[in-house]
C-alpha positions, 0 to 999 in steps of 0.5 A, spaced: 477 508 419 483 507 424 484 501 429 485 502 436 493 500 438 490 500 445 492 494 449 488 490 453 490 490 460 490 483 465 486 484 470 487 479 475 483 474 481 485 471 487 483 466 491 478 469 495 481 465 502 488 469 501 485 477 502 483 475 508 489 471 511 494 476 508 491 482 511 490 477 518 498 476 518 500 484 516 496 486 522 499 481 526 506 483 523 505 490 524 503 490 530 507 484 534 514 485 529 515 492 532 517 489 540 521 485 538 525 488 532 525 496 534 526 497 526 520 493 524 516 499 525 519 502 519 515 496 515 508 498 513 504 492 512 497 495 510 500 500 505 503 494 501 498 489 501 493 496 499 499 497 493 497 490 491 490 488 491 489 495 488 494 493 484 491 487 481 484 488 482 484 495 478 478 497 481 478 505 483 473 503 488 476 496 491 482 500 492 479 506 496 474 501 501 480 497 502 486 503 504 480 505 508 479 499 512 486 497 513 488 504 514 483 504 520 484 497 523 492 500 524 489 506 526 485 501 531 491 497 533 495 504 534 496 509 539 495 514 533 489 518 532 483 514 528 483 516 521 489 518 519 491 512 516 485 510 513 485 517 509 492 516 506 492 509 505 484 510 501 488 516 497 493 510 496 489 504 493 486 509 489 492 513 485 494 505 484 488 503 481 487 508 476 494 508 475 494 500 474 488 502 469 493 506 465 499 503 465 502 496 464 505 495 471 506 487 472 514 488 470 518 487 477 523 495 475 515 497 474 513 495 481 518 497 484 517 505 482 510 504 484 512 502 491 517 507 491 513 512 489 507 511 493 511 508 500 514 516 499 507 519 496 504 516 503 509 519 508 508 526 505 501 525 505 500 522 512 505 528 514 501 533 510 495 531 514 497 530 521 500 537 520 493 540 517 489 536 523 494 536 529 496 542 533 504 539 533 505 534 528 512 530 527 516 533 523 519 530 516 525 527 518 529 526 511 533 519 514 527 516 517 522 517 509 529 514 506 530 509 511 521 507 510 522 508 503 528 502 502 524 496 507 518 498 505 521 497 497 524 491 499 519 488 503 513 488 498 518 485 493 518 479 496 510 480 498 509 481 492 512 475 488 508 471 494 502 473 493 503 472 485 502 465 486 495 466 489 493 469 482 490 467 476 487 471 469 479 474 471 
């Protein structure tokens, strides 16, 4: 009989306290920091703390409840249509969950393309949707998603390594 080559994957707790505050302070961030840094609304705090938790907990189900729950409180907060963010991000925490269930992705290169690509994947998504749903959507403006997609890498790079002090084997 063959054996399995197969690796288990860590799956990983937090301390039930953190979700809560983090997703309280990237809320506050994101929508307090735009009116006083004008290129603070580059960042997107719900979308990294999605990446994340989606991430670390590889639950496919975890990751859709909460995109959607923090898409629509930053819809809420927004002056945008509700929804949309909801949407996108839940098509998010999904696409990481599963992705974290097939790949090792703990390594600091393997974080950092999965938030580049998922940071890129959510503008085109969210784009694609309000074009479908919305009489004049935005148009993609090239300069603006390169511009999203570094603040945002950098951003959760530096979240991350915070949150991974919160962190323990299940």
């Amino acid at each position: 009989m063959p054996t399995s080559t197969h690796r288990p994957i860590p799956v990983f707790q937090i301390h039930p306290a953190v979700l809560p505050v983090a997703v309280l302070l990237g809320m506050l961030l994101q929508a307090l920091l735009p009116l006083k840094l004008p290129l603070a609304h580059l960042m997107d705090f719900p979308l990294l703390i999605t990446i994340y938790f989606a991430l670390i907990r590889r639950d496919k189900i975890y990751g859709i409840a909460l995109g959607t729950v923090l898409g629509l409180i930053q819809d809420a907060l927004s002056h945008g249509f509700i929804g949309i963010d909801g949407i996108t991000k839940a098509i998010v925490g999904y696409l990481v969950a599963s992705a974290s269930t097939r790949f090792e992705l703990e390594s600091l290169p393997a974080r950092t393309l999965l938030t580049g690509v998922f940071v890129v994947f959510h503008t085109l998504c969210l784009t694609a949707l309000q074009h479908a749903l919305l009489e004049a959507p935005p148009p993609i403006q090239p300069i603006a998603v390169a511009s999203g997609l570094l603040v945002n890498v950098a951003l959760g790079l530096i979240l991350y390594q915070i949150l991974d002090r919160f962190r323990r084997p299940a």
